[in-house]
C-alpha positions in Angstrom: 0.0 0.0 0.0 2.6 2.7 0.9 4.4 1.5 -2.4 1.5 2.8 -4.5 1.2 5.9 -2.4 4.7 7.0 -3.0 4.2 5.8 -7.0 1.2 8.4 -7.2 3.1 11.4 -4.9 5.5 10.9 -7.2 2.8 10.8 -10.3 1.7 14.0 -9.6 5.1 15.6 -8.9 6.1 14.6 -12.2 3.3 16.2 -13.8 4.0 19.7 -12.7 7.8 19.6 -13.1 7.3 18.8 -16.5 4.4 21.7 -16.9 6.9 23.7 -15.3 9.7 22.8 -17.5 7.6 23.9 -20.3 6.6 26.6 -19.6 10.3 27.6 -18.7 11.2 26.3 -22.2 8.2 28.5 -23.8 9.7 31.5 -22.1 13.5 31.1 -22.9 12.6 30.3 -26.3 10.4 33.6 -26.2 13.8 35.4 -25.0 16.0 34.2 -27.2 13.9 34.9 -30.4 13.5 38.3 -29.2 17.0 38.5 -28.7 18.0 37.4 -32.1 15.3 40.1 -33.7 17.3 43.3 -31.3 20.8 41.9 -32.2 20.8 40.2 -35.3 17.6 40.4 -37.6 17.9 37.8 -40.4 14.9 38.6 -42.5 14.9 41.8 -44.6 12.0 43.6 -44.4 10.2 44.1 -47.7 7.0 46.0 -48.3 5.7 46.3 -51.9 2.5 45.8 -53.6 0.9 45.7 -57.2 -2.4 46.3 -59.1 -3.6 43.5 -60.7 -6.4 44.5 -62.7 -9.9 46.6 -62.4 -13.5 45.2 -62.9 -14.7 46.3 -65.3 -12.4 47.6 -67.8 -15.4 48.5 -70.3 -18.3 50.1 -68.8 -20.9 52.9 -70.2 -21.2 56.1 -70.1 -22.3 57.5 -66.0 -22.0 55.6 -62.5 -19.8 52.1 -62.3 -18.7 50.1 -59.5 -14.9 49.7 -60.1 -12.8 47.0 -58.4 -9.1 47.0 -57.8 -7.6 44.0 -57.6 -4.4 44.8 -55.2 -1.5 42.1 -54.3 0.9 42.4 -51.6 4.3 41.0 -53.0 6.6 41.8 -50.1 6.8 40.2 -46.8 5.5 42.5 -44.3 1.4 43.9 -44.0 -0.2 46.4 -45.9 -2.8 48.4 -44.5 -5.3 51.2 -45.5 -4.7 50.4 -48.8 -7.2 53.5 -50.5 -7.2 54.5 -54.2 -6.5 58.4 -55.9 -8.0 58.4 -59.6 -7.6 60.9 -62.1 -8.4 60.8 -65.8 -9.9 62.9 -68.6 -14.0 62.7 -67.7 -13.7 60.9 -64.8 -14.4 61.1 -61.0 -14.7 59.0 -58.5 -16.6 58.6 -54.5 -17.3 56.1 -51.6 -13.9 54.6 -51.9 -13.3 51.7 -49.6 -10.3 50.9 -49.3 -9.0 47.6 -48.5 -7.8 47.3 -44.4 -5.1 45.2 -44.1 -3.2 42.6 -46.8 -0.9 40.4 -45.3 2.1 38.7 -47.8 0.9 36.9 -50.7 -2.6 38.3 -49.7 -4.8 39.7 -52.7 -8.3 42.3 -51.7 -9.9 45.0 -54.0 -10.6 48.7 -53.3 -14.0 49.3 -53.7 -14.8 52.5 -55.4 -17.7 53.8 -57.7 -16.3 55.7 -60.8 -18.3 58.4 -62.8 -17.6 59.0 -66.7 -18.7 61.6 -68.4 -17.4 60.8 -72.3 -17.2 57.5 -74.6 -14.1 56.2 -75.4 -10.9 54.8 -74.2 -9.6 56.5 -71.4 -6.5 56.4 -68.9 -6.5 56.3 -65.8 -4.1 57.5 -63.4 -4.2 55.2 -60.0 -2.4 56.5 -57.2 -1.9 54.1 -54.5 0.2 55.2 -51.2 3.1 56.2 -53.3 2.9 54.3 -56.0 1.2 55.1 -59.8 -0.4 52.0 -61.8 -1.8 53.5 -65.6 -4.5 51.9 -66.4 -7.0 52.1 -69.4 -10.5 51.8 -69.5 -13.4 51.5 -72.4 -16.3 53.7 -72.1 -19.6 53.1 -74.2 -22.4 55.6 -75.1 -25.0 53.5 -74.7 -27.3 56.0 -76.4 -25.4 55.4 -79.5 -26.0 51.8 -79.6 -28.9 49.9 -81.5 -31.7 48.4 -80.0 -32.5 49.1 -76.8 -28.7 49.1 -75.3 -29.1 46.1 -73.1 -27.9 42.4 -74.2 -30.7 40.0 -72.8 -28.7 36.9 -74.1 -25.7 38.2 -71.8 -27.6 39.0 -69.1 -29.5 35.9 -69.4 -26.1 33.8 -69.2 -24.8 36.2 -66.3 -27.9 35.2 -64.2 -27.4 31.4 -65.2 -23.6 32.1 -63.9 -24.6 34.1 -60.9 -27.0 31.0 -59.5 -24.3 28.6 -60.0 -21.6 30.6 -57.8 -24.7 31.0 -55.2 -24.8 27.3 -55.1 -21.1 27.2 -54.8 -21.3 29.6 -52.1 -23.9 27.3 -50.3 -21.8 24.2 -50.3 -18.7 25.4 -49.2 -20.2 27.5 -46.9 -21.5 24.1 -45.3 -17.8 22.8 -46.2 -16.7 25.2 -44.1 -19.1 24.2 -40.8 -18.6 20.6 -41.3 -14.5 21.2 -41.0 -15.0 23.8 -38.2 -17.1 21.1 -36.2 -14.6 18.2 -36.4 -11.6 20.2 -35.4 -10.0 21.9 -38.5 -8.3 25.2 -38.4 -10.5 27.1 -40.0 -9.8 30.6 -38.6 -8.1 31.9 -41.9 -11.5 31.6 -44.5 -13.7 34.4 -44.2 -17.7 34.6 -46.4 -17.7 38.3 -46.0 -16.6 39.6 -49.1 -18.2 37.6 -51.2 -21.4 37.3 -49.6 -21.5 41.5 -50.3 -20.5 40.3 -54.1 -23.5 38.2 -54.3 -25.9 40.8 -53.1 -23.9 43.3 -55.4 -25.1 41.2 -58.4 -28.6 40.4 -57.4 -29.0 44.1 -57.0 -27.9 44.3 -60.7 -28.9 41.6 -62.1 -32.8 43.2 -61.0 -31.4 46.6 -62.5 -30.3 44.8 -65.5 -27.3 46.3 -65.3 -25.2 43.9 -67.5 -21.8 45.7 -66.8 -22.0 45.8 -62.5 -23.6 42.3 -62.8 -20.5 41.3 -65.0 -18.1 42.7 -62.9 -19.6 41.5 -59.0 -19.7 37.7 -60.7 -15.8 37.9 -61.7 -15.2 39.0 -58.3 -17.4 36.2 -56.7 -15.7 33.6 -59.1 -12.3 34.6 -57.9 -13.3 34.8 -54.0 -15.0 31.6 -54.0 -11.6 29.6 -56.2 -9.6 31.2 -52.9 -12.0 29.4 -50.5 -12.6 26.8 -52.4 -8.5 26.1 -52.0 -8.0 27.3 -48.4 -10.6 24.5 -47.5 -9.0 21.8 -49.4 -5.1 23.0 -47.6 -7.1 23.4 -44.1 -5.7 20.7 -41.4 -6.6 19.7 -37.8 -3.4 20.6 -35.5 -2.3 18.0 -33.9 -1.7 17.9 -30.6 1.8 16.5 -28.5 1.6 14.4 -25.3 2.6 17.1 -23.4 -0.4 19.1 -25.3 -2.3 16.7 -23.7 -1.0 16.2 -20.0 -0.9 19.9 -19.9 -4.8 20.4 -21.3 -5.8 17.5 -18.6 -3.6 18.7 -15.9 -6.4 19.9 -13.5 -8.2 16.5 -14.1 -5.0 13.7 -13.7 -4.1 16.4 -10.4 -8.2 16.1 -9.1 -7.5 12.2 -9.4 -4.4 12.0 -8.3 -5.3 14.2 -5.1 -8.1 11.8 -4.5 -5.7 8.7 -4.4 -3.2 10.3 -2.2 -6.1 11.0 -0.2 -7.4 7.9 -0.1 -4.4 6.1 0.5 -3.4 8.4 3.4 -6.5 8.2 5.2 -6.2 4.1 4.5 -3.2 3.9 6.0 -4.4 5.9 9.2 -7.2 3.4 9.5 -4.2 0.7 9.3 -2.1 2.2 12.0 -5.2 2.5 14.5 -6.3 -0.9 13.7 -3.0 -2.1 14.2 -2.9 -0.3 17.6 -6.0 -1.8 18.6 -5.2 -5.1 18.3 -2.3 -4.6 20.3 -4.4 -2.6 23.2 -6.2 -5.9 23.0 -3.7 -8.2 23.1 -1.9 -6.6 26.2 -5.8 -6.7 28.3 -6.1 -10.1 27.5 -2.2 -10.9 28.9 -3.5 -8.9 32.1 -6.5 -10.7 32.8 -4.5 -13.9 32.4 -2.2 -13.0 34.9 -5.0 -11.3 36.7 -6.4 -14.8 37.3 -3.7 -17.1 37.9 
């Protein structure tokens, strides 16, 4: 009995020397990498971007929501990542810009862009402190035959834009099913392109061929980057110690109850023991009481 009361003091003592040891090892590792970064960085800071491309490049004549497709190419953040546009006819309002683009990252700058002439026009994009030249198509849809608005376009953009809502659906419940069973999930966001797809119903009721065009590229391209963070996502796996140290408080409740147990066992032992020897010694006496 006292052999398994020692084996589980000593258990439990070994469970906290070797949270303790970790966390000592977490904070000296902490240390030194901090140390490293003051006294001898070995990555190079690099911040740098690109524009990509805007949606749409062709529009008419008046008000058009224009998307700029921005990439961060170095390896540090981005942020407040806004748009300054100039160009012969043109204006622009409610630009928002894009928050924050970590490395490799690609957003768009949301802007609505007013033309006031037909024909192909440059643009002058001024990002931070960076120019992209960029040129655009304008149409006078006045000047057009017919009626100035392609059904068998729009009819194909609606069949496109109920497909990529169906997408939307199933990897949206991709996405739950994953986040259920443990997969890190935490980098896939449905914000963006659920304002895409209300974008291009709003359109698509306005028959606005051009916006409804341009929100279903950008809900094409959002969903392909879901669609390929889901398939990379993984469930972390965990280490022994991971585990010791997540079930501490339980093995140390269990543990406690043992040691408990045992102790109290053992003073039931030593008084029992004591007992018998109280009895033993009464029973001598009366013998020799009455001999």
């Amino acid at each position: 009995m006292k052999k398994v009361l020692i084996l589980s003091l000593v258990l439990l003592l070994s469970l906290y020397i070797v949270n303790a040891q970790e966390n000592n090892e977490s904070s000296n590792l902490s240390d030194v990498t901090n140390e490293t970064v003051l006294i001898e960085p070995t990555n190079v800071s690099i911040t740098n971007f690109t524009l990509l491309k805007i949606i749409p490049n062709e529009m008419n004549i008046g008000d058009t929501q224009l998307n700029l497709q921005i990439e961060n190419t170095g390896n540090t953040d981005v942020s407040d990542v806004s748009a300054l546009i100039t160009g012969k006819g043109v204006s622009t309002y409610n630009i928002e810009p894009i928050d924050i683009l970590h490395p490799g990252e690609r957003g768009y700058i949301l802007l609505w862009i007013s033309t006031k002439q037909a024909g192909n026009i440059s643009l002058n994009i001024k990002i931070k402190d960076k120019i992209f030249t960029k040129e655009i198509t304008v149409i006078n849809p006045n000047a057009q035959s017919g009626e100035g608005i392609d059904l068998e376009k729009l009819n194909l953009l609606n069949n496109e834009l109920t497909n990529l809502t169906k997408l939307y659906d199933q990897y949206n419940a991709d996405y739950k099913k994953k986040k259920d069973v443990g997969y890190d999930v935490s980098g896939i966001s449905f914000t963006d392109v659920k304002n895409y797809i209300r974008n291009a119903q709003v359109y698509s009721t306005k028959k606005d061929v051009i916006n409804l065009e341009a929100n279903t590229v950008l809900i094409q391209s959002e969903l392909e980057d879901i669609k390929s963070n889901l398939d990379s996502v993984v469930i972390p796996q965990k280490s022994i110690k991971d585990d010791i140290k997540n079930n501490l408080p339980l093995i140390s409740g269990v543990l406690g109850t043992l040691v408990t147990f045992f102790a109290v066992w053992e003073i039931l032992k030593k008084k029992k023991e004591s007992l018998n020897k109280s009895i033993k010694k009464l029973d001598k006496q009366k013998k020799k009481f009455l001999k």
